[in-house]
C-alpha positions in Angstrom: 9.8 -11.9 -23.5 11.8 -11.0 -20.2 10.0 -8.1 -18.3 13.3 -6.1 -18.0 14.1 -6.5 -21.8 10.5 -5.4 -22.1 11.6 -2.1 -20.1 14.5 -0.9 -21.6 12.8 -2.1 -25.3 9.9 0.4 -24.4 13.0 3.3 -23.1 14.5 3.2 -26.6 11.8 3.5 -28.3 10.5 6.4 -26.6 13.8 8.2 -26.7 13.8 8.0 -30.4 10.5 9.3 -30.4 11.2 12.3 -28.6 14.6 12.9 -30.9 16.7 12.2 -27.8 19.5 9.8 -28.7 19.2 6.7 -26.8 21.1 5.3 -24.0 24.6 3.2 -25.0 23.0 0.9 -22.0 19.8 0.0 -24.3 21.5 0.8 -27.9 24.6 -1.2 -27.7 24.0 -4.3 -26.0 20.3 -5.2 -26.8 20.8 -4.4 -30.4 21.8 -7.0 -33.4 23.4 -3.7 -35.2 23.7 -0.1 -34.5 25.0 3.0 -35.7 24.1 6.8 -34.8 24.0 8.6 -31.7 23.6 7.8 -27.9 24.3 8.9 -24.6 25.4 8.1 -21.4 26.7 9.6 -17.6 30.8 9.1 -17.5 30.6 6.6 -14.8 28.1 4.1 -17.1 30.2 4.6 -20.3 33.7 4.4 -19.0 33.3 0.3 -18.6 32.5 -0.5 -21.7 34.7 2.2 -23.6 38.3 1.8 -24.5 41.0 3.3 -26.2 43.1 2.7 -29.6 46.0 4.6 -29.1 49.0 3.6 -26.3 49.4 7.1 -25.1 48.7 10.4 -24.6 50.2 14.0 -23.8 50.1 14.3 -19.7 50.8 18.3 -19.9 48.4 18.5 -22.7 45.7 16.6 -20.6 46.8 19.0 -17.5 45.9 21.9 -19.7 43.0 20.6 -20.8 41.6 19.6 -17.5 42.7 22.9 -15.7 41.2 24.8 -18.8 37.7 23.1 -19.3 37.4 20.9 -16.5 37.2 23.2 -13.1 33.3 22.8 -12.2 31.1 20.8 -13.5 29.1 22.7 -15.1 32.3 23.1 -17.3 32.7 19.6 -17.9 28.9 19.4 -19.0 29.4 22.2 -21.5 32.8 20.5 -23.2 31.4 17.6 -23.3 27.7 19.2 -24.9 29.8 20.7 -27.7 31.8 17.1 -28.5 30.1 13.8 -30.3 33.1 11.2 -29.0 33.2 9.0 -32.6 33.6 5.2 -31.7 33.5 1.8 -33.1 31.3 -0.9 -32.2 33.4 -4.1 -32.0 33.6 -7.5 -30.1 32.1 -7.9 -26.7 30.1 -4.9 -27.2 32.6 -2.7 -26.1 33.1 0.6 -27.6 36.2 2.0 -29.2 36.9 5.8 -29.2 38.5 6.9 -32.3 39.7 10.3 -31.2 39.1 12.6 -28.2 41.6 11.0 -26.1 43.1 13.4 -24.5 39.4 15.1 -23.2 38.4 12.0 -22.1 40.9 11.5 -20.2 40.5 14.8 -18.8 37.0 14.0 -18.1 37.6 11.2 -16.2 40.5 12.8 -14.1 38.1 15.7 -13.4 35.9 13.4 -11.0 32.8 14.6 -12.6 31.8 11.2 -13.6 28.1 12.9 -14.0 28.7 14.5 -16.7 26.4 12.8 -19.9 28.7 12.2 -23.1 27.3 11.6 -26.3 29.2 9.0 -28.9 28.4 8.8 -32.2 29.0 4.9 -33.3 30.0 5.2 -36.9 30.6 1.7 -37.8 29.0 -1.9 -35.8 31.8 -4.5 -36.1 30.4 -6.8 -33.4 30.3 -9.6 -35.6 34.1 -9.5 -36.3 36.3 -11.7 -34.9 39.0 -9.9 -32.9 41.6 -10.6 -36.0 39.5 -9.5 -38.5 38.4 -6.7 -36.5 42.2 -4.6 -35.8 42.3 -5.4 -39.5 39.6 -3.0 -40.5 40.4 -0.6 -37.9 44.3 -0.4 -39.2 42.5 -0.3 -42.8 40.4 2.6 -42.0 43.4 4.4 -39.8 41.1 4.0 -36.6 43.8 2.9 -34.7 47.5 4.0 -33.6 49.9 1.3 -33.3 53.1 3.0 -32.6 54.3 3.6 -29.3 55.2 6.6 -27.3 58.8 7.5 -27.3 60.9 5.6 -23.9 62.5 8.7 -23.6 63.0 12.5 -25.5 65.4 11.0 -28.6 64.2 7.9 -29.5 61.7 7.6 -32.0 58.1 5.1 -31.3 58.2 1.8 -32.5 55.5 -0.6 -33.6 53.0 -2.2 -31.0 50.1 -4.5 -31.2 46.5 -4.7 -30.2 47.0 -5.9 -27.4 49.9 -3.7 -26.0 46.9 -0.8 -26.4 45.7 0.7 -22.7 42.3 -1.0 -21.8 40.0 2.2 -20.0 40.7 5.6 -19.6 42.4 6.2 -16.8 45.5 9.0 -16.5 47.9 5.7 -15.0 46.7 3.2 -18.3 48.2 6.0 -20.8 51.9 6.1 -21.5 53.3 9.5 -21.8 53.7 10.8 -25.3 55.7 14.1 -24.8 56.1 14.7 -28.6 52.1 14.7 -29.1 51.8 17.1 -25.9 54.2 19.6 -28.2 52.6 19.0 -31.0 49.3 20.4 -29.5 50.9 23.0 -28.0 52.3 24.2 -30.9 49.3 25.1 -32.2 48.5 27.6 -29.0 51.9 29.3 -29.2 50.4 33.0 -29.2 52.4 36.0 -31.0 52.4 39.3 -30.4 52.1 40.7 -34.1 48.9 38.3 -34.6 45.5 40.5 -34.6 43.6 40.2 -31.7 41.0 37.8 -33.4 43.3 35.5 -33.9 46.2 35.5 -31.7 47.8 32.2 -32.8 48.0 33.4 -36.7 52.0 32.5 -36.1 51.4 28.8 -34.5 53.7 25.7 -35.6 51.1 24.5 -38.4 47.4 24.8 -40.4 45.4 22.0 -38.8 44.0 21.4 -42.7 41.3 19.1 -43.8 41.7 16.0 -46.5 40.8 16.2 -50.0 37.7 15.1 -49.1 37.2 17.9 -46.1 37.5 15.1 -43.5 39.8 14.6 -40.8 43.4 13.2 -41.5 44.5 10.9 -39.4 47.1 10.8 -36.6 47.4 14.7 -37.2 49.7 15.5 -34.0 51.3 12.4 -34.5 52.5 12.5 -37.4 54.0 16.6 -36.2 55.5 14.6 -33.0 57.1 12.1 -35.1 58.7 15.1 -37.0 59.7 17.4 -34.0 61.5 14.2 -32.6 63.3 13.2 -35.8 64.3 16.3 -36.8 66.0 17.5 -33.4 67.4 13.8 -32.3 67.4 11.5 -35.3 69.6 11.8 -38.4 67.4 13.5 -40.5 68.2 16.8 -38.7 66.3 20.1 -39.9 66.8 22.8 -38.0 68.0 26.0 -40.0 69.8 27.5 -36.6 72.4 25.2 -34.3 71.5 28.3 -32.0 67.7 27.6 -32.1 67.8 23.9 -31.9 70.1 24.2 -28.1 67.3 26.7 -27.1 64.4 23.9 -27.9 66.6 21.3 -26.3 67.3 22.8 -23.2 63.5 24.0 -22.6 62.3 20.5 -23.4 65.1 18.8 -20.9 63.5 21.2 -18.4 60.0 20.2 -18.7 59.2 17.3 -16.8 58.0 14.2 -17.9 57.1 12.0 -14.7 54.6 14.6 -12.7 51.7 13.3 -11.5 48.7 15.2 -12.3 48.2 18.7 -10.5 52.2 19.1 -10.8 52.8 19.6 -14.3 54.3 22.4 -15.1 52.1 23.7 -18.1 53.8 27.0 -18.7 57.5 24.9 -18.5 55.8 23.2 -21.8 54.5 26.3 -23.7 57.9 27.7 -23.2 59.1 24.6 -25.1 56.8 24.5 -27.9 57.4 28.2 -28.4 61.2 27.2 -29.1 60.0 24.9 -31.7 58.1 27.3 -34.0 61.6 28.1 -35.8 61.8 24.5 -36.8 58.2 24.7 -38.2 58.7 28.0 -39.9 62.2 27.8 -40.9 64.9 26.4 -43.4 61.9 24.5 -45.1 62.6 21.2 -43.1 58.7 21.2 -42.1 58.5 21.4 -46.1 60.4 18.9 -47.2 59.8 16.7 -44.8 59.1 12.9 -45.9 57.1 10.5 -43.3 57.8 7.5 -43.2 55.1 4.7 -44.3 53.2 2.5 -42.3 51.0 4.0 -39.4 52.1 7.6 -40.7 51.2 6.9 -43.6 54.0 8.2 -45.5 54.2 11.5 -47.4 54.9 14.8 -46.3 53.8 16.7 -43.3 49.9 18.0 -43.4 49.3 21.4 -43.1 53.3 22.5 -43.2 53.7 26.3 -43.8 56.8 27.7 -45.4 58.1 31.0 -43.9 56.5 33.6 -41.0 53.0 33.7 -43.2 49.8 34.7 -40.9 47.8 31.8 -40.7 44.1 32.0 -40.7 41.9 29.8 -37.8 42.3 26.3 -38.6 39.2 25.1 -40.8 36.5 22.4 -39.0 36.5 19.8 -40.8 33.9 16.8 -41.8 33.1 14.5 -39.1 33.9 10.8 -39.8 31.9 8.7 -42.2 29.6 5.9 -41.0 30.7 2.9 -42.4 28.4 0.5 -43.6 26.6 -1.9 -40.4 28.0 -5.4 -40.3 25.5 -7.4 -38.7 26.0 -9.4 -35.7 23.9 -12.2 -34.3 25.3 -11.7 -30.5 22.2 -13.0 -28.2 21.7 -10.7 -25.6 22.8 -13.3 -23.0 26.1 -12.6 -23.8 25.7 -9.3 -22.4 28.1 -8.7 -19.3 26.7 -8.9 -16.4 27.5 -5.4 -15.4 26.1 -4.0 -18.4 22.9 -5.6 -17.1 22.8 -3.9 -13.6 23.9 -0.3 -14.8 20.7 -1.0 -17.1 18.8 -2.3 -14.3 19.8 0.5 -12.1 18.7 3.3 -14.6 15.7 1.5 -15.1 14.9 1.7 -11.4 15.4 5.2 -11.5 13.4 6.1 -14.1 10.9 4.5 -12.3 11.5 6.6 -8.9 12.0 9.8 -11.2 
């Protein structure tokens, strides 16, 4: 048995033993099947981890990053308080489920230091590349619909392969509806106690049936905020209130590189859309389509100026059964192979 194999064999085993999760370097590529928790610095899991949805809100990664990302010793503590769920599939590359937008952050924040922990819920290694989009559209791990080309047109489908491949702020399209409809959710009211200053926001950010996650949350709000005020479904109660939305959301730009956006030009938008949300019962009545929405109406939709309590937490994703995969270390890239190498080498100068 190879000496260096050897190594990194002895490393996991001794980070289980200590209840330390494990390196992704050892756990993912010198492992027939894995599920659970590991760890790694930015810079080492940013190579092999990629994203399944085509865009993402720049303003809402600009808040993000000037909120939680300034030192980083912030960056550390965000990313201490998040397990990044992923997916295990072909070429031992890992596939982030969610967390998009503070990952992104992350990684714009330069603090490529910073450990993140993933929590690999399902090993689908042994999938083809067909089979595998098919069980993640089946499970509703992926988001094949594209960002809207401009304010009033609505996304379209995409493929696998039109997704971005690393997280990087330029690989991303611009989704502006899912930067509102995360904004939404931070509009802050006056009248609200002081515990709980959003109590008037767009939406409840509610749990499934089962208490987990639903998918596409934001999305699916975008998708409404975008059909409602440009498509022919319409919804607004006020003519008035719709031209006061518009306008704000011609005025926030779109095309800002990072450091420029204009943050408090979006709040000021989403602000204008609460009436929409909370009036008129177009939130409501509101019918998704089918498909990657999943048809139905809108989660979490309030009817009328009701306080809203803080949005519940709810059930982390569930593990899905390991499909076993007969991938011979060999196959390992190269560069997965020196990042090992390399932390081995400084464990040994530690």
């Amino acid at each position: 048995m190879p000496m260096k194999f050897c190594v990194v064999l002895l490393m996991a085993i001794l980070s289980y033993a200590s209840c330390k999760p494990p390196s992704c370097d050892d756990a993912v590529p010198f492992s027939t099947s894995f599920t659970g928790t590991c760890t790694n610095k930015w810079k080492n899991l940013k190579p092999i981890l990629r994203p399944t949805q085509p865009g993402v809100g720049w303003a809402w990664v600009q808040r993000k990053l000037d909120k939680d990302f300034n030192h980083e010793s912030d960056a550390q503590d965000e990313m201490d308080d998040l397990s990044v769920p992923c997916v295990l599939g072909p070429g031992n590359l890992l596939y982030a489920v969610d967390s998009h937008h503070t990952l992104t952050a992350l990684d714009l924040s330069g603090w490529e230091d910073t450990k993140v922990t993933v929590e690999v819920l399902c090993d689908l290694r042994a999938l083809s590349p067909s089979d595998f989009w098919e069980e993640m559209e089946e499970r509703s791990w992926v988001y094949l619909l594209s960002a809207a080309d401009s304010r009033s047109s609505l996304p379209t489908p995409i493929s696998p392969s039109d997704l971005p491949d690393e997280f990087a702020y330029g690989s991303f399209a611009n989704d502006y509806y899912r930067s509102l409809s995360a904004f939404v959710r931070k509009v802050k009211n006056e009248t609200c106690p002081s515990d709980d200053e959003y109590c008037e926001r767009c939406y409840d950010r509610v749990c499934s049936e089962d208490g987990g996650g639903i998918p596409f949350f934001e999305f699916r709000w975008g998708y409404f905020f975008n059909d409602a005020t440009f498509g022919a479904s319409g919804g607004w109660a006020s003519e008035d209130d719709r031209d006061v939305f518009v306008k704000l959301f011609e005025k926030a730009d779109t095309d800002s590189d990072i450091g420029e956006v204009d943050v408090e030009g979006w709040e000021n938008a989403a602000e204008a859309l609460i009436p929409l949300c909370r009036e008129g019962g177009a939130a409501i009545k509101y019918e998704l389509p089918g498909g990657v929405l999943g048809g139905g109406a809108l989660p979490g939709a309030v009817d009328g100026w009701i306080e809203l309590e803080e949005d519940p937490v709810c059930d982390e994703p569930l593990p899905c059964a390991v499909v076993h995969s007969s991938i011979p270390s060999a196959t390992v890239p190269s560069a997965i192979h020196e990042r090992v190498q390399e932390g081995v080498e400084a464990e040994r100068g530690a």
